[in-house]
C-alpha positions in Angstrom: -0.2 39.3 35.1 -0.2 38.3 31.7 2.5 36.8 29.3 3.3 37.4 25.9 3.8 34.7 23.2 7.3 36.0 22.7 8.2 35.5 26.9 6.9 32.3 26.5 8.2 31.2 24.0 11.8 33.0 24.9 11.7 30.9 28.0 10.9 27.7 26.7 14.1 27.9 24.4 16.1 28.7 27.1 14.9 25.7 29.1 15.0 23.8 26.4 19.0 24.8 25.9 19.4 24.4 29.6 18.3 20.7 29.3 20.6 20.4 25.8 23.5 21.7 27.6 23.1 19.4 30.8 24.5 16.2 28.6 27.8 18.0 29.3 27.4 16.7 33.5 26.7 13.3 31.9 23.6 11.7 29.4 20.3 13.2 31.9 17.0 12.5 31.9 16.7 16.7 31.5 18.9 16.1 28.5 16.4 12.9 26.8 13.3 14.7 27.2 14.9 18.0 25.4 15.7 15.0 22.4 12.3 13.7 22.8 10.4 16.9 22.4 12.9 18.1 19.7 11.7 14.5 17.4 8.5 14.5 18.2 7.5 18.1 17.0 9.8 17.5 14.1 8.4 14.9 13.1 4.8 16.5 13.7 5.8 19.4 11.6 6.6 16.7 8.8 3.5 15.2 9.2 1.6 18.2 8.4 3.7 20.0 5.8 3.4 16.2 3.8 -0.7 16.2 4.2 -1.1 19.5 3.6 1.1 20.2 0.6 1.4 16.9 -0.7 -1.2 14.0 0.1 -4.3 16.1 0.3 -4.1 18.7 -2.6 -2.3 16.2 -4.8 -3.8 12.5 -4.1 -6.9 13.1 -2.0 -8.5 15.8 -3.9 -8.1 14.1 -7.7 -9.4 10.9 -6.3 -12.5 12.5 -5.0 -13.1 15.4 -6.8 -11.1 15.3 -10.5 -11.9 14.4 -13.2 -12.1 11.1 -14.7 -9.0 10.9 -16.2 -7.2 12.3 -12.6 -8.5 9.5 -10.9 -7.0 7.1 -13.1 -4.0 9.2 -12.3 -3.7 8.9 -9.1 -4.8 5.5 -7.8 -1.4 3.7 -9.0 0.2 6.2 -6.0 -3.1 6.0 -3.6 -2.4 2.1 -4.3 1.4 2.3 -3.2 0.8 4.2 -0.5 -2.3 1.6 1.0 0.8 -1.1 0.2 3.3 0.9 2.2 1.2 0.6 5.0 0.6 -2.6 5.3 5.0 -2.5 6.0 3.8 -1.6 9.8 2.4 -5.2 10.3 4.1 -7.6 10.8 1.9 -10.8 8.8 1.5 -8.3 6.1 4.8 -6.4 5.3 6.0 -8.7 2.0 2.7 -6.8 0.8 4.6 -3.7 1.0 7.5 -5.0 -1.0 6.2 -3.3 -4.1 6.0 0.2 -2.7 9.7 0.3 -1.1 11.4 -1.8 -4.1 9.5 2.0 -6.5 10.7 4.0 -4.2 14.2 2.4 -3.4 14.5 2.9 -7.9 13.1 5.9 -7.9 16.1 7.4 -5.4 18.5 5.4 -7.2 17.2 6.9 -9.8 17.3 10.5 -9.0 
């Protein structure tokens, strides 16, 4: 017996609306999971559309493969974003001050 993609996926929505619709009996661990699988591929999806449309074709590339006067560029962002991660740790997140005081202006900004 074989499935199709669209039964599949047809039935994993409708579980998936089953667990949604089971917060109305009370907050259920059915209920949690559906929130937990709904953030976590959102955020995946996120993830990938920000590599593949923005990190790799417009700060990875230039660095490696551009021309000299791309790379000069783009390591004042490459240099931000090395900053921004040092905000995950706890001994070094005034390190990361720099990055989230540009970004805070540029939002104000915009």
């Amino acid at each position: 017996m074989s499935f199709s993609p669209e039964l599949l996926s047809g039935l994993a929505a409708f579980l998936l609306t089953i667990f949604v619709l089971s917060y109305l009996i009370g907050d259920q661990v059915l209920f949690r999971a559906a929130i937990y699988i709904f953030v976590g591929a959102s955020a995946g999806y996120v993830a990938s559309v920000a590599w593949h449309q923005v990190l790799s074709p417009q700060l990875l590339r230039p660095l490696i493969f551009g021309a000299p006067n791309e790379k000069v560029i783009t390591i004042f962002p490459a240099l931000l974003v090395v900053l921004l991660l040092f905000k995950a740790f706890p001994s070094l997140s005034k390190l990361g001050t720099p990055s989230v005081a540009f970004m805070v202006g540029v939002g104000a900004a915009v």
